[in-house]
RODO-2510 file (C-alpha; in nm, 4 decimals, decimal comma):
residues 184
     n   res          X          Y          Z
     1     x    28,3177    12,1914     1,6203
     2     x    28,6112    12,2836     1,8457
     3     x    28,4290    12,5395     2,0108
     4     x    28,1580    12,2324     2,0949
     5     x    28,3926    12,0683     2,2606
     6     x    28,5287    12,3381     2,4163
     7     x    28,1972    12,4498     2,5851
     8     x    28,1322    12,0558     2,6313
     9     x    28,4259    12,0691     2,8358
    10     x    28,4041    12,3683     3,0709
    11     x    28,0128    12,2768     3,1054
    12     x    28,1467    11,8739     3,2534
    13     x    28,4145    12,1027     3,4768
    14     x    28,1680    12,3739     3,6257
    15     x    27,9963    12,0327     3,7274
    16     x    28,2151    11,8809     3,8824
    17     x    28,2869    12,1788     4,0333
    18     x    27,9600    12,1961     4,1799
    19     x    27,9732    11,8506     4,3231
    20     x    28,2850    11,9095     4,4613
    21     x    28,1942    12,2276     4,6267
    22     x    27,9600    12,1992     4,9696
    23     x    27,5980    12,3383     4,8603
    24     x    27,6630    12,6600     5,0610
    25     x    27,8982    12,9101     5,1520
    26     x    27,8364    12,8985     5,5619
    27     x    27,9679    12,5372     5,6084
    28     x    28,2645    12,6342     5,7587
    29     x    28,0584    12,8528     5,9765
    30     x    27,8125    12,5708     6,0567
    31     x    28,1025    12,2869     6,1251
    32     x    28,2584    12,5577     6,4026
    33     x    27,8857    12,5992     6,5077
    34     x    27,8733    12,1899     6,5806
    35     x    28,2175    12,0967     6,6405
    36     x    28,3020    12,4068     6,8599
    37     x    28,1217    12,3397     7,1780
    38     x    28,2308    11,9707     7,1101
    39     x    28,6318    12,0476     7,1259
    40     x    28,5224    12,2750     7,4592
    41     x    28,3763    11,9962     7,6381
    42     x    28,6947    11,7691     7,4935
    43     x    28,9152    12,0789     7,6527
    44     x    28,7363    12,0472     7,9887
    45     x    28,7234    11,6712     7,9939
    46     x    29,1250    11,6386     7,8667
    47     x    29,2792    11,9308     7,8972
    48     x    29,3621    11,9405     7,5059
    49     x    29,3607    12,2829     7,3443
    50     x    29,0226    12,3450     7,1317
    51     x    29,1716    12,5335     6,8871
    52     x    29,4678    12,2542     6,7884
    53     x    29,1354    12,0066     6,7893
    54     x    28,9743    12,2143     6,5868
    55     x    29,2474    12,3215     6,3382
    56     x    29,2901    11,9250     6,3027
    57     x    28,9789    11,8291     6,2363
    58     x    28,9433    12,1070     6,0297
    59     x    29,1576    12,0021     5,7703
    60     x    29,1469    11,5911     5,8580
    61     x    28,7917    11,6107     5,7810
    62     x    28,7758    11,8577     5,5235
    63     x    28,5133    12,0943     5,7352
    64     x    28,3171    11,7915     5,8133
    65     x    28,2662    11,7490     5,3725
    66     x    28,5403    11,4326     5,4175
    67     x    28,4001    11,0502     5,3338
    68     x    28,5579    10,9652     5,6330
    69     x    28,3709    11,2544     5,8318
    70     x    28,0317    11,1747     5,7010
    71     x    28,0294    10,8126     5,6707
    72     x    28,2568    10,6833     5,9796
    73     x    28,1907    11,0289     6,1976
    74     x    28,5921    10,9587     6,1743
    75     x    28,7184    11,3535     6,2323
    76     x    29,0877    11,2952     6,2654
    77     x    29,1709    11,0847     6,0484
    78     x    29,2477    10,7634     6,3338
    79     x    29,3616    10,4884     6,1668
    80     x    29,2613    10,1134     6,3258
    81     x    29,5586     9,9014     6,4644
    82     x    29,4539     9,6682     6,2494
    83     x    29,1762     9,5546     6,0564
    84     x    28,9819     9,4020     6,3678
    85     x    29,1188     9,6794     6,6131
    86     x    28,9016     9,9976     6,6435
    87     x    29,0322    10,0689     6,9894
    88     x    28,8017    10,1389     7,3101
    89     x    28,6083    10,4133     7,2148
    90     x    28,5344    10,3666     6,8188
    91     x    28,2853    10,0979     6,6957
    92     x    28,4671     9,9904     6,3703
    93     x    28,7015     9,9651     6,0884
    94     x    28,6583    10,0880     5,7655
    95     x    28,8870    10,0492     5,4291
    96     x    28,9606    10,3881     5,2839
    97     x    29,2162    10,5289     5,0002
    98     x    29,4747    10,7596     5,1415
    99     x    29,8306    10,8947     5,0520
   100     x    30,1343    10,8348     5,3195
   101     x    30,4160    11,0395     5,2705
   102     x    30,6901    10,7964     5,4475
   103     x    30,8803    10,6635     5,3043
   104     x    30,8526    11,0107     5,0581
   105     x    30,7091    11,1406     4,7589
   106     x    30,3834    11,0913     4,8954
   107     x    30,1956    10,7786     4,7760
   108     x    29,8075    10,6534     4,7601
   109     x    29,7679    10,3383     4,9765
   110     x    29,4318    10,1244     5,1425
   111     x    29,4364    10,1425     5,5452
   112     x    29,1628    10,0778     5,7834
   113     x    29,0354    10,3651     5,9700
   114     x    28,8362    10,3918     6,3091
   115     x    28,4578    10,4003     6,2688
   116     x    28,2853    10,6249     6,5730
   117     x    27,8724    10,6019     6,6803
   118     x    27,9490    11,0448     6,7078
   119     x    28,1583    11,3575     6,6398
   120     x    28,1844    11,3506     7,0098
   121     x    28,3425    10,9842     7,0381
   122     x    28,5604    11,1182     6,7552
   123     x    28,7259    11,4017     6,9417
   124     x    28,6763    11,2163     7,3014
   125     x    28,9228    10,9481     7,0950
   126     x    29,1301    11,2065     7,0045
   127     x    29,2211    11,3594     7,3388
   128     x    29,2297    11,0700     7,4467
   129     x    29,5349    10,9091     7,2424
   130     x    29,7096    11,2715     7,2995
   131     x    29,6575    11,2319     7,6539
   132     x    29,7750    10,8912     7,7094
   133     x    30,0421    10,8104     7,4238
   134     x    30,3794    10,8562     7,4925
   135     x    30,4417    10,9579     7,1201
   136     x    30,2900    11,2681     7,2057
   137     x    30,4175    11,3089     7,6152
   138     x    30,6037    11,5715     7,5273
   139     x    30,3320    11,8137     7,4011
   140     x    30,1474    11,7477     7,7228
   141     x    30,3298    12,0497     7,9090
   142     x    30,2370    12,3063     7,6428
   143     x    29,8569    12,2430     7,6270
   144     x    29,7767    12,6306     7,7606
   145     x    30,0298    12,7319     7,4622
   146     x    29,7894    12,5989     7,0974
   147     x    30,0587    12,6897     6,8853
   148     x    30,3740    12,4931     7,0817
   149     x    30,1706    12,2203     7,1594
   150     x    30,0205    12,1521     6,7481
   151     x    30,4338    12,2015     6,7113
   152     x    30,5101    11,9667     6,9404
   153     x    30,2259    11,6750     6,8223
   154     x    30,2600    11,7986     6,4518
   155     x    30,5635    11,5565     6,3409
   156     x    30,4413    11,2562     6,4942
   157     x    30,0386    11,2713     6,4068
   158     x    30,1264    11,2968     6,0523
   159     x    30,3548    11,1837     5,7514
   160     x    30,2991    11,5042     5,5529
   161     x    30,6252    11,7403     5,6443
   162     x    30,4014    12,0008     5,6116
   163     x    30,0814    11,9526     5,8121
   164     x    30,1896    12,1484     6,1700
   165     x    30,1765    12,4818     5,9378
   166     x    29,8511    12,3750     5,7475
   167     x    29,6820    12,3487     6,0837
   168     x    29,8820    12,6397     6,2483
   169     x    29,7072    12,8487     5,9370
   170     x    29,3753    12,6796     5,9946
   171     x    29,3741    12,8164     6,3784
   172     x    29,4928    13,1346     6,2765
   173     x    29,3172    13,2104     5,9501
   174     x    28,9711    13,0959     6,1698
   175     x    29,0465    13,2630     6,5060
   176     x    29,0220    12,9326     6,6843
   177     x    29,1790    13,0465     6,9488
   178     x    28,8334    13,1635     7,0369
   179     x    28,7116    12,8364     7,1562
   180     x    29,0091    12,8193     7,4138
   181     x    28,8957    13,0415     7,6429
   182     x    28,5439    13,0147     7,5917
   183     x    28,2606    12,7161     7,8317
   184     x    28,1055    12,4625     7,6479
***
């Protein structure tokens, strides 16, 4: 009997595994394949580092695998002034779960996130708040330095005291860098 339930209960986690899992291995391959050229034309529109858009989305959408990602083409994470308030280039507001880690530990809470028509929108967004916010001003100067400038943007794009190395390792561990220097 215990060794029923046992196997019952690796058998329902090796599921849930497999839904949790994307259905292949390359998906990291093909989200740099999509969202690549994307971040260069971003780069060349706003002068905003590829790689730090990339490392960010990276891990905001989980590889593109995120609710948020799929369902809202929401790649950052951009959460809606308010209810009503997508801003000027998103389309909508949607009600997701999420965890805030001010005031700390970290904690789930509801907030309305920006809804986008494309992946493109979603990064154009992006730049767009980095380029014209004075939250993140003082990032602007180091935008031909990836690693300075994600420092510099890190503390004020996100409540978890830990995110600028999370997506310092995602541009690293990926060679992101690459997309830098390289024409849409």
């Amino acid at each position: 009997m215990t060794r029923r339930i046992i196997g019952a209960g690796i058998a329902a986690l090796l599921g849930l595994l497999a839904v949790a899992t994307p259905a292949h291995a390359d998906y990291k391959d093909d989200y740099l394949a999509q969202a690549g050229p994307v971040a260069q034309r971003v780069h060349a529109e706003y002068d905003v580092p590829a790689s730090v858009a990339l490392g960010q989305s990276t891990l905001e959408s989980r590889w593109g695998q995120s609710g948020l990602s799929v369902d809202d083409k929401n790649y950052f994470g951009f959460k809606c002034t308010s209810a009503s308030s997508p801003g000027p280039i998103a389309i909508g507001c949607h009600n997701h779960p999420t965890s805030e880690c001010v005031p700390m530990p970290c904690h789930p809470v509801d907030a309305y996130f920006r809804v986008y028509r494309s992946m493109e929108d979603s990064f154009r967004d992006y730049a767009r708040v980095l380029t014209t916010s004075s939250v993140y001003a003082g990032a602007l100067p180091y935008r031909h330095d990836p690693d300075e400038f994600i420092r510099r943007i890190g503390p004020h794009y996100a409540t978890d005291p830990d995110y600028t190395d999370k997506v310092l390792t995602q541009m690293r561990t990926y060679n992101l860098y690459r997309f830098d220097s390289s024409t849409p």
